[in-house]
C-alpha positions as CSV (number, residue, x, y, z in Angstrom):
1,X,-72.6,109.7,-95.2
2,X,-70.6,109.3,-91.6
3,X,-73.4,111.8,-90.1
4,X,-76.4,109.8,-91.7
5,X,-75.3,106.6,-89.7
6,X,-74.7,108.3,-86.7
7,X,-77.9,109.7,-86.5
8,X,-79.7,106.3,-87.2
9,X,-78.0,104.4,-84.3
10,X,-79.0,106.6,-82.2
11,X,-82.6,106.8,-82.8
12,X,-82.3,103.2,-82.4
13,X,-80.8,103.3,-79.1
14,X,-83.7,105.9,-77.6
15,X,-86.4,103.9,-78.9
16,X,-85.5,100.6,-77.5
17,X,-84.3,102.2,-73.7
18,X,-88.1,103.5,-73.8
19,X,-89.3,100.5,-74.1
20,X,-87.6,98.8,-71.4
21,X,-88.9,101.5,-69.3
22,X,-92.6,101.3,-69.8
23,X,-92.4,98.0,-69.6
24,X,-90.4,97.8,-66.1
25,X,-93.5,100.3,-65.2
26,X,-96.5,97.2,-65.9
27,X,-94.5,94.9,-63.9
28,X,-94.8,96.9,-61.4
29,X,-98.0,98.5,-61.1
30,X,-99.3,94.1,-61.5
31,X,-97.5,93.3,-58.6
32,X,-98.5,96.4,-56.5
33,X,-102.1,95.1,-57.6
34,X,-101.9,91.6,-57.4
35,X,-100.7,91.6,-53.9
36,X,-102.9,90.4,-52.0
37,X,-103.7,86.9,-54.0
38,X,-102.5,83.8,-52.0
39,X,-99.0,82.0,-53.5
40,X,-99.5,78.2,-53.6
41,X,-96.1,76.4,-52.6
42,X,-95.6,73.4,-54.3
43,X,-91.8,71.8,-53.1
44,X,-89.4,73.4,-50.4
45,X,-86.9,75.6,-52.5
46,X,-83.5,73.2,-52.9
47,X,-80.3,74.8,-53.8
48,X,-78.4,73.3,-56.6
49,X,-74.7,73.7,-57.1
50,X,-73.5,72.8,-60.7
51,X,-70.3,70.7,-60.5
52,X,-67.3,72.7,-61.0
53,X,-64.6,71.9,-63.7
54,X,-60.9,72.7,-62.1
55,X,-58.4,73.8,-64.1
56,X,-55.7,70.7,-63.7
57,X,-53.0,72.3,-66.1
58,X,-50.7,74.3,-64.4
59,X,-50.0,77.4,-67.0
60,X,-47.1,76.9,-68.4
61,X,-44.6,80.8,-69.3
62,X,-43.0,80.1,-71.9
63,X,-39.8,82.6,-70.8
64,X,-37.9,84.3,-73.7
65,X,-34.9,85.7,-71.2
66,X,-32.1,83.0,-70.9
67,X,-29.5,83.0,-68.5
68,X,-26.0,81.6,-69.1
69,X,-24.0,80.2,-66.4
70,X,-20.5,80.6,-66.9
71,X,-18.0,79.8,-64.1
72,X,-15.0,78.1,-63.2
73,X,-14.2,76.6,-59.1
74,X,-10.6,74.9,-58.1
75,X,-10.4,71.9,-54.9
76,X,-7.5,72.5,-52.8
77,X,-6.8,69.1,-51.1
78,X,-4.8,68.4,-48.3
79,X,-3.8,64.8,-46.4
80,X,-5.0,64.5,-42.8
81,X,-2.8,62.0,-40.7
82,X,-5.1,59.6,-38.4
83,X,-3.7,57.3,-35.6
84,X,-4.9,53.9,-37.4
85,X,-2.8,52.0,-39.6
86,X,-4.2,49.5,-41.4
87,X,-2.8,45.3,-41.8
88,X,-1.2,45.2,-45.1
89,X,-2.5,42.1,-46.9
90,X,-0.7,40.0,-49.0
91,X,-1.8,39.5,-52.3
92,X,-3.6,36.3,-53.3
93,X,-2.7,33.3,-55.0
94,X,-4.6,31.0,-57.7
95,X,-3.4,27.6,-57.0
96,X,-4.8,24.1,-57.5
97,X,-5.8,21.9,-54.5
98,X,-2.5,20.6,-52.7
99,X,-1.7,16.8,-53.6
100,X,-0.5,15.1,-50.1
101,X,2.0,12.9,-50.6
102,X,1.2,8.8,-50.2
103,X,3.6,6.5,-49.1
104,X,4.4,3.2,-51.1
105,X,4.4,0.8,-47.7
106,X,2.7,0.5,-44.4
107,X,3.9,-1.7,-41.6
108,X,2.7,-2.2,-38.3
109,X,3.7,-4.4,-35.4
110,X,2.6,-4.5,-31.6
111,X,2.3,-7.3,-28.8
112,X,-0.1,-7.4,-25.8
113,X,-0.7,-9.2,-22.6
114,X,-2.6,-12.9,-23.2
115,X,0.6,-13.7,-25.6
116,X,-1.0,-11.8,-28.5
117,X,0.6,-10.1,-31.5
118,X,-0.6,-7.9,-34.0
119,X,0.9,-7.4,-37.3
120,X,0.1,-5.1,-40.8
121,X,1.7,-5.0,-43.9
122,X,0.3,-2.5,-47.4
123,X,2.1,-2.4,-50.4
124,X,1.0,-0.8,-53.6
125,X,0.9,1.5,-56.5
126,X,1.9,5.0,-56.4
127,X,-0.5,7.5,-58.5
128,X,-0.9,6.3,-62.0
129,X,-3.5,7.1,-64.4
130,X,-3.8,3.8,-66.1
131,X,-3.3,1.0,-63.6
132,X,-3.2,0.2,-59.6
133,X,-2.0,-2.3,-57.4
134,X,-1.8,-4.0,-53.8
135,X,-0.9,-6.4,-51.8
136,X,-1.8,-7.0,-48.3
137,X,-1.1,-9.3,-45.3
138,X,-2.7,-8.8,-41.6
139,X,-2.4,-11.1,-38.4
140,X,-4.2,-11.1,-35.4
141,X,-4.0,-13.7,-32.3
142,X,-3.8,-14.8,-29.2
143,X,-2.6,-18.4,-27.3
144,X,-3.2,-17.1,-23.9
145,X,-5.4,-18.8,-21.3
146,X,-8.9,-17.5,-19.4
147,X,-10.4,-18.8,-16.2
148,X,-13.9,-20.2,-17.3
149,X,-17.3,-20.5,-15.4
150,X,-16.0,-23.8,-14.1
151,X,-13.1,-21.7,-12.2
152,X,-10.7,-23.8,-14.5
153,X,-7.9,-22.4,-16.6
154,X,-8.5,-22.8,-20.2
155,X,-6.8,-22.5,-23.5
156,X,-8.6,-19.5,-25.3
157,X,-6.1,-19.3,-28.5
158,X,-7.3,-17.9,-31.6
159,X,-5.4,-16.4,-34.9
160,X,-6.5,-14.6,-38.1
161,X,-4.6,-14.5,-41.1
162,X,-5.4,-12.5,-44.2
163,X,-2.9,-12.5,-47.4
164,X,-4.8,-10.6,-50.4
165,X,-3.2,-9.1,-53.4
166,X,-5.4,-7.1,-56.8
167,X,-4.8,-4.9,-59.7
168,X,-6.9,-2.6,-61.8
169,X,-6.7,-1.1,-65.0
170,X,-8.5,1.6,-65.9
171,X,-9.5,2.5,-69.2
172,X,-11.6,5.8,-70.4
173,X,-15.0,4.8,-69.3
174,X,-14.6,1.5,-68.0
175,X,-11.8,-0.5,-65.6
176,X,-11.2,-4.4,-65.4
177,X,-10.5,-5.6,-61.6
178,X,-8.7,-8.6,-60.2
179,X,-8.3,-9.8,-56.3
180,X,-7.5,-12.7,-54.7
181,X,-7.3,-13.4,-51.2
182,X,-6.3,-16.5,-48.6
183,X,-7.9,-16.6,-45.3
184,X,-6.8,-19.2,-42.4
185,X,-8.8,-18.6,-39.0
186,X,-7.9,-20.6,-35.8
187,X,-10.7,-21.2,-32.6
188,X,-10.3,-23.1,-29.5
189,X,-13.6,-24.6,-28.4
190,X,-12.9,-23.6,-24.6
191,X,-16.8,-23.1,-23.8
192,X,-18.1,-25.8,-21.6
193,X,-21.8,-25.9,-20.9
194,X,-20.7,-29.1,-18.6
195,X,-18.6,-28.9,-15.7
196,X,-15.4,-30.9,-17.0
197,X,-15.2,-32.9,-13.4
198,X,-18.6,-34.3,-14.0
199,X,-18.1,-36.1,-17.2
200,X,-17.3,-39.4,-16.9
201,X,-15.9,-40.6,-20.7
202,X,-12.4,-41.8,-21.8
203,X,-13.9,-39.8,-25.5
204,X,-11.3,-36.8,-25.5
205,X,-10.3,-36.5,-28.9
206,X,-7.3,-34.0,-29.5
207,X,-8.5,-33.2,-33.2
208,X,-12.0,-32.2,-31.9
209,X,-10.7,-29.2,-30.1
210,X,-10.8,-26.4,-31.9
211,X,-11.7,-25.3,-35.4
212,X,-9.3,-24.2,-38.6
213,X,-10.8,-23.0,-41.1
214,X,-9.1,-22.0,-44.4
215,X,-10.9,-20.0,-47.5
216,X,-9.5,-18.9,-50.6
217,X,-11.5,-16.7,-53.2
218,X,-10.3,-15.6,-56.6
219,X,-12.7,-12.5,-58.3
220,X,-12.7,-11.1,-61.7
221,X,-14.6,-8.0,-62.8
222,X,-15.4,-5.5,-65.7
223,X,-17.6,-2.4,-65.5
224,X,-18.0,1.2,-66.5
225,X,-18.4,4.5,-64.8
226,X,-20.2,6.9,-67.3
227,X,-23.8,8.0,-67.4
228,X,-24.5,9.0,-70.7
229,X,-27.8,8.8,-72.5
230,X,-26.3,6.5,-75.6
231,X,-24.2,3.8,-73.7
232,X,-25.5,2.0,-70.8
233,X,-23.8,1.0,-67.3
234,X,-22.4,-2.4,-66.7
235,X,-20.8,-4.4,-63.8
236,X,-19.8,-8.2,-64.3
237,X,-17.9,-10.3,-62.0
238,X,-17.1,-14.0,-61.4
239,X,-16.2,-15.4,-58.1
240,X,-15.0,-18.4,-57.1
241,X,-15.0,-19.3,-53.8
242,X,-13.1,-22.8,-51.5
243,X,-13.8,-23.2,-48.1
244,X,-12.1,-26.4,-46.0
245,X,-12.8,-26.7,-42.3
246,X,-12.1,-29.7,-39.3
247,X,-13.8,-33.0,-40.3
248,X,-13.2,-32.9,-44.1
249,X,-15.7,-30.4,-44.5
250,X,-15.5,-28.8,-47.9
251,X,-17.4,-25.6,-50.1
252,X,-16.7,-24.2,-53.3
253,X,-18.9,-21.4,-54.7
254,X,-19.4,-20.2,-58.2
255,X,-20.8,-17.0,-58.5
256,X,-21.2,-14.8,-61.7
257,X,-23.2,-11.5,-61.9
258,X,-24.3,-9.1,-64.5
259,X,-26.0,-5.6,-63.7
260,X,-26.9,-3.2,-66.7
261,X,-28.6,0.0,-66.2
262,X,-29.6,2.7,-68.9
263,X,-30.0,6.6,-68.6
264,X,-32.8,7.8,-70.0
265,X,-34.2,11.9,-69.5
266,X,-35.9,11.5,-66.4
267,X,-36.1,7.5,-65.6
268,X,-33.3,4.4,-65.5
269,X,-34.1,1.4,-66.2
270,X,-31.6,-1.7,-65.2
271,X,-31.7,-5.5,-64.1
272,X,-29.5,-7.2,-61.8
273,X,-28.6,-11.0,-62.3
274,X,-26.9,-13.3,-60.1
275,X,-26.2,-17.5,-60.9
276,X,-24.7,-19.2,-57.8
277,X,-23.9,-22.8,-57.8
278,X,-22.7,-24.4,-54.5
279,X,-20.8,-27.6,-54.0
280,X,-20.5,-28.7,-50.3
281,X,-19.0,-32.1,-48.9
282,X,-19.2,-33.4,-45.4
283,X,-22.2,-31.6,-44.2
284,X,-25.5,-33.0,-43.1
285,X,-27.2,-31.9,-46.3
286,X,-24.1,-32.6,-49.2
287,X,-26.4,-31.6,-52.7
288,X,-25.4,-29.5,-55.0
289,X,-27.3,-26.2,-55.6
290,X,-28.4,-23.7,-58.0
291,X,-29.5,-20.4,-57.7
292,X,-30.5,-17.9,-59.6
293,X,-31.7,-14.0,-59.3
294,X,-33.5,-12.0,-61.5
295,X,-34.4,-8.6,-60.1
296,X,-35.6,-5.7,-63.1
297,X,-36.3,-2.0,-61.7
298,X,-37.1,1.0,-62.9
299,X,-36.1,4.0,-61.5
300,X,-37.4,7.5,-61.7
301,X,-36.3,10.9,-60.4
302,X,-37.1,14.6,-60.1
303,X,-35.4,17.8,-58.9
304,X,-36.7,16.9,-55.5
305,X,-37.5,13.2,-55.5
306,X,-35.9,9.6,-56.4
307,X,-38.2,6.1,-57.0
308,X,-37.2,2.8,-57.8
309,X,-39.8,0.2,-58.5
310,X,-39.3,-3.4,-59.2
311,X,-39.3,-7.1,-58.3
312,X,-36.7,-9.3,-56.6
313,X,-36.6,-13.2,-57.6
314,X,-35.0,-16.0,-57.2
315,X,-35.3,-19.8,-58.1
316,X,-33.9,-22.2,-56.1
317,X,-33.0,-25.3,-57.8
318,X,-32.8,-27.4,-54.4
319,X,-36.7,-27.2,-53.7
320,X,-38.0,-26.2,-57.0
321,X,-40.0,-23.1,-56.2
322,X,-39.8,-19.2,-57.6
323,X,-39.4,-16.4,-54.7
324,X,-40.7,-13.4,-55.5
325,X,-40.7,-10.3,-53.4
326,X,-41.0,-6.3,-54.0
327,X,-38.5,-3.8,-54.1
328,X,-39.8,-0.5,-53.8
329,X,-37.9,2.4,-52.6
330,X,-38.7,6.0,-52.0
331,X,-36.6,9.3,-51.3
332,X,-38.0,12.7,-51.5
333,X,-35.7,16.2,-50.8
334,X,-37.8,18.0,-48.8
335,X,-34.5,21.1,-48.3
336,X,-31.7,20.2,-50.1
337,X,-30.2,17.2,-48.7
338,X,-30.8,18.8,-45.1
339,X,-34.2,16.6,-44.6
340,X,-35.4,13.8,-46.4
341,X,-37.7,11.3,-45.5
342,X,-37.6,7.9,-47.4
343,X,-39.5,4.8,-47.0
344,X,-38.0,0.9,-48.7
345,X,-40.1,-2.1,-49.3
346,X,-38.2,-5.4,-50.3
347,X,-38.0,-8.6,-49.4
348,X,-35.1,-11.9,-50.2
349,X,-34.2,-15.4,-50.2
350,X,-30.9,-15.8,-48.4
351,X,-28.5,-18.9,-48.8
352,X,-27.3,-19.7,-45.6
353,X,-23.6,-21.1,-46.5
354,X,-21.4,-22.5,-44.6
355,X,-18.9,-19.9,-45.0
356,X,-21.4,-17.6,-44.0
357,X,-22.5,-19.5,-40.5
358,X,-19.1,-20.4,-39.2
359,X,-18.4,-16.7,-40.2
360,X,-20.7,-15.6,-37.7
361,X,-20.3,-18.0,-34.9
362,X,-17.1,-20.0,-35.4
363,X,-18.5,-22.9,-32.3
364,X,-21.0,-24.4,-34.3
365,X,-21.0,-28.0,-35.2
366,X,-18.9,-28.3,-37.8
367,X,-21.2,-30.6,-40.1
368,X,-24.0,-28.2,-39.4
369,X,-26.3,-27.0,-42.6
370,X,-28.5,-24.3,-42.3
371,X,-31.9,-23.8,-43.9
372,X,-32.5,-20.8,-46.1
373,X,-34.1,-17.7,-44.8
374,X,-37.1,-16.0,-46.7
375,X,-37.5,-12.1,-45.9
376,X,-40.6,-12.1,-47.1
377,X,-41.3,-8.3,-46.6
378,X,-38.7,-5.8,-45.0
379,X,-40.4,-2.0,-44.8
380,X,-37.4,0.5,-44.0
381,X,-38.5,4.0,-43.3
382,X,-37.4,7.1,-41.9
383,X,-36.1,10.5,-42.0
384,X,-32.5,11.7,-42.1
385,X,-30.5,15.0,-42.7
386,X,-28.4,17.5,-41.9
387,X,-28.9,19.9,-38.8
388,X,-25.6,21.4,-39.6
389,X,-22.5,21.0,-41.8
390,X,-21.3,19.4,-39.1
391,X,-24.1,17.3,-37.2
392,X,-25.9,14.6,-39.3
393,X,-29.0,12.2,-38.1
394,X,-31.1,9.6,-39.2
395,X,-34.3,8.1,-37.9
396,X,-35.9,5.1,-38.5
397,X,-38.3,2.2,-38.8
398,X,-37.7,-1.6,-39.5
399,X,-40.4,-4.0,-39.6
400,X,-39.3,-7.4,-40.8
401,X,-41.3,-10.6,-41.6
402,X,-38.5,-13.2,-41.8
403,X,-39.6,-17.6,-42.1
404,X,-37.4,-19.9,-41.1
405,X,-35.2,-17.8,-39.5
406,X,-32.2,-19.4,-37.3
407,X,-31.4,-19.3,-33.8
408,X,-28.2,-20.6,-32.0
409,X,-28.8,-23.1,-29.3
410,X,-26.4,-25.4,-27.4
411,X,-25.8,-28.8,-29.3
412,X,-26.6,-31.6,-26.3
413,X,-25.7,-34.7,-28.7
414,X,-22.2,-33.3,-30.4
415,X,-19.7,-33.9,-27.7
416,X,-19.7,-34.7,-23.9
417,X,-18.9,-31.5,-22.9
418,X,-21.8,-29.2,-24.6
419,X,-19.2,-26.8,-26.4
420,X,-20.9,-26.5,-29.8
421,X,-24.1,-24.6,-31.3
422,X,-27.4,-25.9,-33.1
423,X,-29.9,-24.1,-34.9
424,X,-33.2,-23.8,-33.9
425,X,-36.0,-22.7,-36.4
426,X,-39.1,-20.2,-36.3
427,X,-40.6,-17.6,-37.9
428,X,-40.8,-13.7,-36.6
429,X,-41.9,-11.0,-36.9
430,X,-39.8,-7.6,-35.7
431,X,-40.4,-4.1,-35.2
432,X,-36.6,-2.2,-35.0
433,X,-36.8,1.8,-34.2
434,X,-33.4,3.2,-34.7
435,X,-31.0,6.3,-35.2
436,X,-27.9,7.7,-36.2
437,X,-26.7,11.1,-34.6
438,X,-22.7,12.1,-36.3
439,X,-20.6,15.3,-36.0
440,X,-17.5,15.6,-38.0
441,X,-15.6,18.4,-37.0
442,X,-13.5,19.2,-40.0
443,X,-10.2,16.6,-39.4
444,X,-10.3,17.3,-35.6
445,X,-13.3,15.6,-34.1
446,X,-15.4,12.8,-35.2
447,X,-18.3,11.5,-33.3
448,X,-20.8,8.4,-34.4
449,X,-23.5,7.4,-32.0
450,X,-25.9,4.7,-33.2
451,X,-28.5,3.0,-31.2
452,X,-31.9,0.3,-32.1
453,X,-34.7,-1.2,-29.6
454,X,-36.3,-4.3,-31.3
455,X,-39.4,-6.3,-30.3
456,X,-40.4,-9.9,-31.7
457,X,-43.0,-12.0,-32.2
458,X,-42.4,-15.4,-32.3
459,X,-44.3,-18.5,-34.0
460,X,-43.4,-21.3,-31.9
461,X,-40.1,-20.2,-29.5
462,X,-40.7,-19.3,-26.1
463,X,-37.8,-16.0,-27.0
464,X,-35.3,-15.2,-30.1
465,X,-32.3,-16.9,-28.7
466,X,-28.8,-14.7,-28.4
467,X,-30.4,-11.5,-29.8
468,X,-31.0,-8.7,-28.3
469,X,-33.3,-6.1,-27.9
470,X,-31.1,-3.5,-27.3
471,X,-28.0,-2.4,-29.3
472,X,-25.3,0.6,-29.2
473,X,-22.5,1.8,-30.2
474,X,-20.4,5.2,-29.9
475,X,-17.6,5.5,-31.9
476,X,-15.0,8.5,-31.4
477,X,-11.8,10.1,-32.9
478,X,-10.4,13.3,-31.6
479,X,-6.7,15.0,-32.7
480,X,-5.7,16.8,-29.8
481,X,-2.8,18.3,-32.0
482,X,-1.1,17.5,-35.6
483,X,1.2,14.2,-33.6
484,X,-1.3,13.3,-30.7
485,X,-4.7,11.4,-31.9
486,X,-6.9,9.1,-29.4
487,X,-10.1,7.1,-30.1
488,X,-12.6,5.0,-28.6
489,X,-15.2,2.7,-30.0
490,X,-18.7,1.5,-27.0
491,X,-20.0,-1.3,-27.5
492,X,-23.7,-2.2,-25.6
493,X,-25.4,-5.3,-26.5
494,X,-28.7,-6.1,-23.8
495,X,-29.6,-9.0,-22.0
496,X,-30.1,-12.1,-24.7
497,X,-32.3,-15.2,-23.8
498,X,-30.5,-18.5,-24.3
499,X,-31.9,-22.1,-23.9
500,X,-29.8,-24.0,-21.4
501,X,-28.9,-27.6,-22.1
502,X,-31.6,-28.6,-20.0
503,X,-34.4,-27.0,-22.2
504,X,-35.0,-24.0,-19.8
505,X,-35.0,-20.5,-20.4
506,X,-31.8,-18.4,-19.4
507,X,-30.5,-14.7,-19.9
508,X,-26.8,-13.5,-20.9
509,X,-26.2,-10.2,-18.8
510,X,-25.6,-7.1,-20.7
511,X,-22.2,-7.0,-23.0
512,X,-20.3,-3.5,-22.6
513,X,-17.1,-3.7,-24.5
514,X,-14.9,-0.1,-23.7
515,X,-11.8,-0.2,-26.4
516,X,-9.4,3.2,-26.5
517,X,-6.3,3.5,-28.7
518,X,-4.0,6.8,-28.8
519,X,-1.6,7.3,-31.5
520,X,1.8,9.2,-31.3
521,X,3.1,10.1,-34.7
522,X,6.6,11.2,-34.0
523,X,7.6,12.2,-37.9
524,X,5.9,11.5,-41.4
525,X,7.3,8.1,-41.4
526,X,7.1,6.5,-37.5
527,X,4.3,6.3,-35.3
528,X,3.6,4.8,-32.2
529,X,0.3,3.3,-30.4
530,X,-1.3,1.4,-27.4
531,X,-4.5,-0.1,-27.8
532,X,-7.0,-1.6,-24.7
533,X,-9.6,-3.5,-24.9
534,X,-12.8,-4.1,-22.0
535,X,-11.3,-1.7,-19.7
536,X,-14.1,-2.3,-17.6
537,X,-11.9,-5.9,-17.0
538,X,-15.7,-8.2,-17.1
539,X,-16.9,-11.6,-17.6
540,X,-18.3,-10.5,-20.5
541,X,-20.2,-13.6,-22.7
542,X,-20.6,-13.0,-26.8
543,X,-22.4,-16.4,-27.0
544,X,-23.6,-18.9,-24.1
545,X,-20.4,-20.1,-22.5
546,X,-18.1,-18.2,-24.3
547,X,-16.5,-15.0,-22.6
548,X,-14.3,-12.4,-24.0
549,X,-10.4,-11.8,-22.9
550,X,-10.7,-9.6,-20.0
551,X,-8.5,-6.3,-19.8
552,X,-6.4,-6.7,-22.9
553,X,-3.8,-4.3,-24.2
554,X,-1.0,-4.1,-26.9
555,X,1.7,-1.7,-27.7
556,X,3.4,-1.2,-31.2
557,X,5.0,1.3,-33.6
558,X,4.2,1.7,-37.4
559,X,6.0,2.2,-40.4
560,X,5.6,4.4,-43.6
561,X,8.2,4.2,-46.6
């Protein structure tokens, strides 16, 4: 059966291979024939290469011998000895911040040329959590004599007295305040727009001399110091205020206020109220006043940002009429506290008291009454920061629309000799550019440099009298070591136009006021100082006629216990 297939496939194979044969034979006998016919090209021949698949798998031998690694090693060390020796530090402790030790009194005591004393005296509380107390008394004066403009010899005596004593008690979110205080404040009237040897009048009256003024206030207040979404914020207080001056002059104040503000998520909202009722006797105008303020904001913040938006008003029962004025402020964080730029729009009605006035210039008439002042708008901007942790600044812009603002003149009609100051009245417009520069160097070295150039506009006066356009002042403390200190305070006020007595224009030369004080703190409980004042020993005029003490200096020791 074997041999039968054999013989089959083999037939098969000779057949086919024959085949193939005669027919490689036609092929070729055609093409030998058909050689001479002419081939038609159609298209250039193009060679055409199929994309190749790679082969992106690496192969992968699966190996059936394992090795096993199976040894063991030993690390002989050794110390090497080097030259360097390190500090040994101590190890650290966790304490809580030191509490320095406060003293229970404070007295100080020093005398100076002119025949002037100085004298200090603190007592109070030592550190209690649930109350505090103090009681103070300072003195400052003088009964020495200056040589005037006149070339005479004049008595330029002046004291201030100061006796004030408070209390608080604090509670857990709140505390209840109480001070009262007793002012007396002594000025010669030694300014003479009139040369004395030219007035002819037998009208010297003693009493007319000088000015005492005596002040007593008495204040009262509750408030809270928590900021908590459920209770509000409140501050209430009640003043009362008595004034008596030369001439029977007399002013008591009543003042209560009330301030609430509430905590929301994002926003506060509060209101501020003030009533003020004045009683005055003696003065030119003698009726009794009423005031009131009611100023409502609302205050929003973000992570960068603060604004408060509201109104400030005020009735004034006097002339019947209902200020009101904006008060818009804005502060943004541009880099964490180290630049921000803020702008304020506000405006006010200010009572010009009497204790306010003779306050500021203690020669006035003493029956004078002075209008009040609208601020009608007040636009405060500028930009302020932090260069350093040590060097602050601030830049900035005032303009101020003020009516019926005041301006001291000389008052021709008072007395003979031209010694006391009028007001004169105008509305102005000013434009203030300012800045600040400090550097606090730790408890070492503080430095405080301010400086402003204003310009005015004025309705009907020919020049703001006795302001100026230019003021600075430098202010410096350094600690040489832990028992040395010195410091220094400039004072630069420009030229200020006055209006003589005869109705012309005049100018005050520049005012520049050099004090310096070193302190010598022998132990923890006695110290010693000198103190000068206008070393640069100038006539030096604070209002028309009226100089300061020239070179001026006092030496004292103070007390701790």
């Amino acid at each position: 059966m074997k041999t039968i297939k054999f013989t089959i496939l083999s037939l098969l194979i000779l057949a086919s291979t024959t085949i193939l044969a005669q027919n490689s034979k036609v092929v070729r006998e055609s093409i030998k024939t058909d050689s001479t016919q002419e081939v038609m090209v159609q298209k250039e021949y193009i060679p055409i290469i199929r994309e190749a698949e790679r082969i992106t798998l690496l192969p992968d031998f699966q190996d059936t011998a394992k090795v096993q690694l199976d040894f063991t090693y030993d690390i002989q060390s050794s110390v090497v000895y080097g030259t360097f020796s390190p500090r040994e530090i101590q190890p650290a402790k966790l304490m809580g911040e030191p509490i320095f030790p406060i003293e229970h009194a404070y007295v100080l005591l020093g005398l100076g040329n002119y025949l002037s004393g100085i004298g200090q005296l603190r007592v109070g509380s030592l550190r209690q959590e649930e109350y505090q107390w103090f009681f103070g008394a300072d003195y400052h004066g003088s009964l020495g004599k200056i040589t005037d403009q006149w070339e005479k010899s004049v008595d330029a005596s002046f004291s201030d007295t100061e006796i004030l004593a408070g209390g608080k008690r604090l509670f857990k979110r709140s505390a209840l305040e109480g001070k009262i205080q007793f002012n007396q404040n002594n000025r010669q009237y030694y300014g003479t727009a009139t040369n004395p040897d030219s007035v002819i009048t037998t009208e010297l009256i003693d009493d007319n001399d000088f000015q005492k003024v005596t002040k007593f206030m008495a204040n009262i207040s509750l408030y809270s110091f928590t900021q908590s979404k459920s209770n509000p914020n409140f501050n209430t207080s009640f003043t009362f205020n008595h004034l008596k001056a030369e001439q029977n002059i007399i002013e008591d104040m009543f003042t209560a206020k009330i301030n609430i503000d509430k905590y929301y998520d994002a926003q506060f909202l509060g209101v501020e109220t003030k009533f003020q009722y004045i009683i005055t006797e003696g003065l030119m105008d003698t009726v009794n006043n009423l005031m009131v303020d009611f100023n409502p904001w609302l205050g929003l913040f973000g992570k960068t940002w603060q604004i408060q938006a509201g109104v400030n008003t005020t009735y004034d029962e006097k002339n019947t009429k209902y200020h009101i004025y904006p008060n818009i402020k804005l502060h943004y964080n541009i880099a964490a506290f180290f630049l921000v730029p803020y702008i304020e729009i506000t405006g006010n009605y200010q009572i010009n008291t009497f204790e306010r006035i003779i306050a500021e210039n203690y020669f006035i008439n003493p029956r004078l009454w002075v209008t009040p002042t609208e601020n009608r708008i007040i636009v405060n901007g500028g930009l302020r920061g932090m260069v350093s942790s040590r060097l602050g600044f601030n830049i900035n812009f005032n303009y101020q629309k003020t009516d019926n603002q005041y301006f001291y003149v000389i008052d021709t009609l008072a007395d003979p000799f031209n010694r006391l100051f009028n007001v004169e009245y105008d509305n102005i417009s000013a434009i203030t550019i300012g800045g600040e520069l400090t550097w606090k160097q730790s408890d070492e070295l503080n430095i405080i440099l301010r400086g402003q150039y204003s310009t005015f506009t004025m309705d009907s006066l020919s020049a703001p009298w006795h302001t100026p356009r230019v003021k600075a002042d430098l202010t410096t403390r350094y600690r040489m070591y832990d028992k040395f200190t010195i410091s220094g305070d400039l004072f630069f006020r420009g030229e200020q136009p006055i209006k003589k007595i005869n109705g012309t224009e005049g100018t005050l030369d520049p005012l520049v006021d050099i004090n310096i004080m070193a302190e010598y703190q022998l132990n923890r409980i006695i110290g010693f100082f000198i103190r000068g004042g206008n070393l640069l020993n100038r006539r030096q005029y604070v209002y028309d006629n009226y100089m300061l003490h020239r070179l001026n200096f006092k030496i004292g020791a103070k007390l701790l216990f």
